[in-house]
C-alpha positions, 0 to 999 in steps of 0.5 A: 495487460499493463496493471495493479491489482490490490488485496489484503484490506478487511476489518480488523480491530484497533490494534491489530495487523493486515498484509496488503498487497499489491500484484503487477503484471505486465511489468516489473515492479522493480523497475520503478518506484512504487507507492502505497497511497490511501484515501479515508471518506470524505478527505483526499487521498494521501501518500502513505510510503515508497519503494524505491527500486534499490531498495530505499522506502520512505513513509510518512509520518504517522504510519512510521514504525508500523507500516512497512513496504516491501516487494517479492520480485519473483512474484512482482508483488508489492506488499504493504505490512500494517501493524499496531492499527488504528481506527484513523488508518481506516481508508481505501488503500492504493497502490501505484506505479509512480512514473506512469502514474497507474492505479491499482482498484483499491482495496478497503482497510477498516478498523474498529476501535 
């Protein structure tokens, strides 16, 4: 079965860290670029960083220097290191396949201040 499925998001505090992550099956994440994106209540879902198959990521502005994205290959798994968290990170994070377009369920980042 062709799918993404997040974990990792919890309550943390202002400040604090989380691991995302991000398991695939039924494919290898390599082979594609993958994306982190999140959605905070009542806004639209935005992009967060990527992953390109060779390697390059890219992130946008506001999580530059604290978010960082990566992948074990031998577990196909994308992760997504969040550090130095604040309350406007908190939202339900996904990830994606993005050339086929495939979402994961999401997983829910809160963070107090």
């Amino acid at each position: 079965q062709v799918q993404l499925v997040e974990s990792g998001g919890d309550l943390v505090q202002s400040g604090g860290s989380l691991r995302l992550t991000c398991e695939g099956s039924g494919f290898p994440i390599s082979d594609v670029i993958m994306t982190w994106h999140r959605q905070a209540p009542g806004k639209a879902r935005e992009w967060v960083a990527t992953l390109a198959p060779g390697g390059a990521t890219f992130y946008t502005d506001s999580v530059k220097g604290r978010f960082t994205v990566s992948r074990d290959d031998s577990k196909n798994t994308l992760y997504l290191e969040m550090n130095n968290l604040e309350p406007e990170d908190t939202a339900v994070y996904y990830c994606q396949d993005f050339e086929s377009s495939m979402w994961g369920q999401g997983t829910q980042v809160t963070v107090s201040s």
